[in-house]
BANULO-248784 format. One line per field, with one value per atom (N, C-alpha, C): x, y, z; chain; atom name; residue number from 1. Coordinates in pm, whole numbers. Layout:
residues N
u c(X|...)
v c(Y|...)
w c(Z|...)
cadena c(A|...)
atomo c(CA|...)
num c(NUM|...)
end
This chain:
residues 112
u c(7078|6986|7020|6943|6941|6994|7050|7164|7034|6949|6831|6825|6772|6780|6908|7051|7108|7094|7000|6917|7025|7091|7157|7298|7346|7490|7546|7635|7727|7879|7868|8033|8126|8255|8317|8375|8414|8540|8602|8715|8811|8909|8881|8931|9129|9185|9331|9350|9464|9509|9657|9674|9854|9847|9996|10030|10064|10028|10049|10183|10304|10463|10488|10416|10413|10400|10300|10207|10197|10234|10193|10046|10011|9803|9795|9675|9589|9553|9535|9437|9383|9231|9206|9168|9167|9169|9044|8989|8906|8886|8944|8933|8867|8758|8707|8791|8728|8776|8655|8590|8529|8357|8270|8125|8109|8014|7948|7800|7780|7598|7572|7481|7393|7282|7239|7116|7087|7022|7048|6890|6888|6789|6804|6713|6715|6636|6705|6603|6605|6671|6615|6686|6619|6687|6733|6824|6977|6916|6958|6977|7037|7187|7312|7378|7449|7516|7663|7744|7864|7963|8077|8209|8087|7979|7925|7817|7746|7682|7569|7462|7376|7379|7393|7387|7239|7180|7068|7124|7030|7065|7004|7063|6976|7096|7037|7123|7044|7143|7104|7179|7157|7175|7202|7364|7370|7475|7340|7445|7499|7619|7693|7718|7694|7677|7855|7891|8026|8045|8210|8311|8353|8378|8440|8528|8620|8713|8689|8569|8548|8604|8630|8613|8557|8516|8527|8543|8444|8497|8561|8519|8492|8334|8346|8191|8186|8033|7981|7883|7877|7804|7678|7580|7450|7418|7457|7463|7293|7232|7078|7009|7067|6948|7076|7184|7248|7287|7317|7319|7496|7582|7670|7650|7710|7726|7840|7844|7997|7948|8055|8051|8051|7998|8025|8125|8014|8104|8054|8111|8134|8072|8007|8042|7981|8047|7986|7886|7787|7702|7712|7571|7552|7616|7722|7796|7703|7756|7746|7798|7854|7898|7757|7771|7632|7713|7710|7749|7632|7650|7555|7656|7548|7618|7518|7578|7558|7533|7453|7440|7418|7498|7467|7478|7272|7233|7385|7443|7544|7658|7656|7804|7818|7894|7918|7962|7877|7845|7999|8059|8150|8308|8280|8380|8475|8425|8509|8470)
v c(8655|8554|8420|8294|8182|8124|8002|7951|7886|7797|7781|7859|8008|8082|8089|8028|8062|7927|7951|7805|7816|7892|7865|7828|7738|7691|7760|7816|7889|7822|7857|7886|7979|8010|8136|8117|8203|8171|8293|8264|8431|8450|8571|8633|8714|8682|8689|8797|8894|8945|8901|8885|8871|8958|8992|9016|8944|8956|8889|8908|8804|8832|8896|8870|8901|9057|9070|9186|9322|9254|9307|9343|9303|9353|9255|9329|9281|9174|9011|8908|8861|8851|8754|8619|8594|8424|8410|8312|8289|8158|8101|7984|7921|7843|7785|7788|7852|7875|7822|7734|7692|7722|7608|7680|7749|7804|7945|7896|7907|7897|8073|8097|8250|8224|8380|8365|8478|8444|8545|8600|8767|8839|8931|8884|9004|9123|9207|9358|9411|9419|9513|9490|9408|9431|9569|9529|9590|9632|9740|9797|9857|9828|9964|9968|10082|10097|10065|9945|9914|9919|10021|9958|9977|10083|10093|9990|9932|9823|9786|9760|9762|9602|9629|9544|9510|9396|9317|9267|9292|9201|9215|9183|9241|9264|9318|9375|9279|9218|9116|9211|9160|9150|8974|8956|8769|8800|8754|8736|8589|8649|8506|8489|8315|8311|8307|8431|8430|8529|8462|8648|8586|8468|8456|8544|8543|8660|8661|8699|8707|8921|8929|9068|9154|9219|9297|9245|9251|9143|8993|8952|8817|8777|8623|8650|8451|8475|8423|8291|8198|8100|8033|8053|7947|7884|7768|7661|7575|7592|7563|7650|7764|7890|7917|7813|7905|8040|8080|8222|8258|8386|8394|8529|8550|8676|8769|8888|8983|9066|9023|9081|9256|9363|9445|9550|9528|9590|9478|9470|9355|9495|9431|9536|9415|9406|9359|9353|9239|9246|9188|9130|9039|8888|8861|8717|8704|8768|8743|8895|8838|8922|8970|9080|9128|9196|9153|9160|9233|9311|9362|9346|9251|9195|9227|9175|9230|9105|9061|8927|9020|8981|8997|8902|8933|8785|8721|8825|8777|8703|8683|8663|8503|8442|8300|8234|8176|8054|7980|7995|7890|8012|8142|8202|8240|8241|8317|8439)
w c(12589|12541|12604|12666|12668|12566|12605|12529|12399|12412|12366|12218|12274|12102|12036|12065|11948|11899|11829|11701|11585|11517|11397|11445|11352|11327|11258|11250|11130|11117|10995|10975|10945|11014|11081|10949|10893|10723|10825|10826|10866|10748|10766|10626|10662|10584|10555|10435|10465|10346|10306|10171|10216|10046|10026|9878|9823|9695|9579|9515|9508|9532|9339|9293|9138|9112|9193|9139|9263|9370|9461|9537|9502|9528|9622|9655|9796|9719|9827|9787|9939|9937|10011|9993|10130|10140|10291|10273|10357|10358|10517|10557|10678|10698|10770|10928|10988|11165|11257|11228|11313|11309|11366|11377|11541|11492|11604|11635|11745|11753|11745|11695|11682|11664|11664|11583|11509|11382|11294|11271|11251|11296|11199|11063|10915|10976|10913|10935|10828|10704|10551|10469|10360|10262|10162|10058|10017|9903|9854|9646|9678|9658|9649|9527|9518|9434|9425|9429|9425|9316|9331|9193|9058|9045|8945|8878|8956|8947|9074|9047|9127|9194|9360|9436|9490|9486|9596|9716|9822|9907|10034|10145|10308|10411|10483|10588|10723|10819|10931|11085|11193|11293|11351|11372|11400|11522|11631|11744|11777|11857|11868|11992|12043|12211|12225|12362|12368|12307|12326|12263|12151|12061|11972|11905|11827|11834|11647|11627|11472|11435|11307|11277|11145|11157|11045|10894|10816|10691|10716|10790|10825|10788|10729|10685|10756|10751|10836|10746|10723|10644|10696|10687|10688|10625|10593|10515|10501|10604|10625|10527|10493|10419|10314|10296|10189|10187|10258|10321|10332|10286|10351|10369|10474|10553|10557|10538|10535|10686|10787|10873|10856|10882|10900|11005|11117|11231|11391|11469|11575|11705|11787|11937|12026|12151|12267|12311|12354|12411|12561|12643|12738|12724|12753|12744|12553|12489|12303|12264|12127|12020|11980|11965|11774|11725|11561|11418|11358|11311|11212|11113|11003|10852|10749|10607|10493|10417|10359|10260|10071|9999|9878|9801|9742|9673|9572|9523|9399|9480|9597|9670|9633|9590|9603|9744|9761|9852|9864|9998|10021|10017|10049|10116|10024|9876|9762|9744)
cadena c(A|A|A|A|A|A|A|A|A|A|A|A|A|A|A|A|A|A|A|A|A|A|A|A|A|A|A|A|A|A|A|A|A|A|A|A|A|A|A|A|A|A|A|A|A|A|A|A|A|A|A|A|A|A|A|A|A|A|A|A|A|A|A|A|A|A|A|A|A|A|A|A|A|A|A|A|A|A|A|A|A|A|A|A|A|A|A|A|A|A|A|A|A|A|A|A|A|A|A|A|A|A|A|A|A|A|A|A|A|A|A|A|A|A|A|A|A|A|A|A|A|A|A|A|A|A|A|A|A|A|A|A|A|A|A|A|A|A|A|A|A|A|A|A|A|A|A|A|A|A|A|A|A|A|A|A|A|A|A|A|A|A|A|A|A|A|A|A|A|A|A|A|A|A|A|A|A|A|A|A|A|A|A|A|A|A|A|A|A|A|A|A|A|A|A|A|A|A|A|A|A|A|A|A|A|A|A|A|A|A|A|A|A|A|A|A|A|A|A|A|A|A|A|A|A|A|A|A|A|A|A|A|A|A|A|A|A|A|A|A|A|A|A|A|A|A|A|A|A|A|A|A|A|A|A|A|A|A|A|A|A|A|A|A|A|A|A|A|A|A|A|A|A|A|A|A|A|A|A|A|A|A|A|A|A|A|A|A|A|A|A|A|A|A|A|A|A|A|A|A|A|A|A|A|A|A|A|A|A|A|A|A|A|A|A|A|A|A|A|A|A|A|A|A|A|A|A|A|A|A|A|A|A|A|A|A)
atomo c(N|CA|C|N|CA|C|N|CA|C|N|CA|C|N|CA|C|N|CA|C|N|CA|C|N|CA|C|N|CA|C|N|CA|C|N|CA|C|N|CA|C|N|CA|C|N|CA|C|N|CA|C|N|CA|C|N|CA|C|N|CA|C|N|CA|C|N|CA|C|N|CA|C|N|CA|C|N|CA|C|N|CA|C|N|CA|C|N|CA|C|N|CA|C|N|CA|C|N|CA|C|N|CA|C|N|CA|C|N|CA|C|N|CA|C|N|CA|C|N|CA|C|N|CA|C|N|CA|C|N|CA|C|N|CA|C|N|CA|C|N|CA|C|N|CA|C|N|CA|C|N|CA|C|N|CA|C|N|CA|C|N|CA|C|N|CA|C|N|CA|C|N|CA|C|N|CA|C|N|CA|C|N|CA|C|N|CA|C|N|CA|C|N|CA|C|N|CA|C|N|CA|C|N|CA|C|N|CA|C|N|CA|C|N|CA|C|N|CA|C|N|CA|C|N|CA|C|N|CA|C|N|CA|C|N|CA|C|N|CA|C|N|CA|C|N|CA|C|N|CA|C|N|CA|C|N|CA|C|N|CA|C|N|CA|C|N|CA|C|N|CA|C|N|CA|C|N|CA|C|N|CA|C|N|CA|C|N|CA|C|N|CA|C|N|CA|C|N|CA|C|N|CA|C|N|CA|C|N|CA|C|N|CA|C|N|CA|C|N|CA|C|N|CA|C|N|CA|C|N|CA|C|N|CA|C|N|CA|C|N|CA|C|N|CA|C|N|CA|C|N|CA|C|N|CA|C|N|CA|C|N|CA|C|N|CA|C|N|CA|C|N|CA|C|N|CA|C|N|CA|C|N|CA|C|N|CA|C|N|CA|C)
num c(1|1|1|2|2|2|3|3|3|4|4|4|5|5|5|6|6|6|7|7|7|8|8|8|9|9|9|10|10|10|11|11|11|12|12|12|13|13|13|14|14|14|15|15|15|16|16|16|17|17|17|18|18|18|19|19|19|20|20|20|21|21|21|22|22|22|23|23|23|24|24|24|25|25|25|26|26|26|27|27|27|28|28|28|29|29|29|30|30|30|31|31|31|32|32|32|33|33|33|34|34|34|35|35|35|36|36|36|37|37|37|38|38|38|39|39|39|40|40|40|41|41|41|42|42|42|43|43|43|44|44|44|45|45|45|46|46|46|47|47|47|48|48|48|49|49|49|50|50|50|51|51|51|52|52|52|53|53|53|54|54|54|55|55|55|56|56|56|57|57|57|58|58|58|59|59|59|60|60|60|61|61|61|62|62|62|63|63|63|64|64|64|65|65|65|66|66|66|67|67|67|68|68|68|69|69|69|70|70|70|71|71|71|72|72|72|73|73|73|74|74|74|75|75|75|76|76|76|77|77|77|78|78|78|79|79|79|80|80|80|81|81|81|82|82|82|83|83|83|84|84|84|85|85|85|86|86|86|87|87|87|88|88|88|89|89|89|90|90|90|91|91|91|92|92|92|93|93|93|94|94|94|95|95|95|96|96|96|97|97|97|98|98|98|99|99|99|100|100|100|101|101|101|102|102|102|103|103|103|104|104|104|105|105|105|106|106|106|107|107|107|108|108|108|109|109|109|110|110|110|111|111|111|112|112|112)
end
């Protein structure tokens, strides 16, 4: 793609695991790594069934100009549409990343 269409700004949150020294358990953490130009390209929204509880939401396609070194459960912020994004899976393209991601309406805004 021309540099032109990647019209959206994002924000990269990269996601961290460490243990919890108490308890031992998984925690994440997700901290601001920088904005990305993309562009983000919905294709269907979501009704799943999660942890026993019914999920809303949509499933996207957001490419990113470059290789940025985002991954997997790394999620992705559009702050213009309120939007955050759970990376799914990453593969190479033409000089850009494509992400196919996951938005769920219930997700709180701002990488919690």
């Amino acid at each position: 793609m021309a540099a032109g269409q990647y019209k959206d700004r994002l924000t990269w949150l990269k996601r961290t695991v460490t243990k919890n020294p108490n308890n031992g358990q998984d925690e994440e953490t997700f901290t601001v790594n920088g904005s990305l130009w993309g562009s983000v390209e919905p294709t269907t929204g979501r009704k799943a069934i999660d942890y026993g509880a019914e999920q809303t939401g949509a499933d996207a396609t957001i490419r990113l100009r470059n290789y940025p070194t985002v991954s997997a459960l790394d999620r992705l912020e559009l702050p213009a549409e309120g939007e955050l994004w759970v990376i799914d899976h990453v593969r190479r393209g033409d000089n850009e990343l494509v992400c196919e991601v996951v938005k769920y309406d219930d997700l709180n805004l701002g990488g919690t």
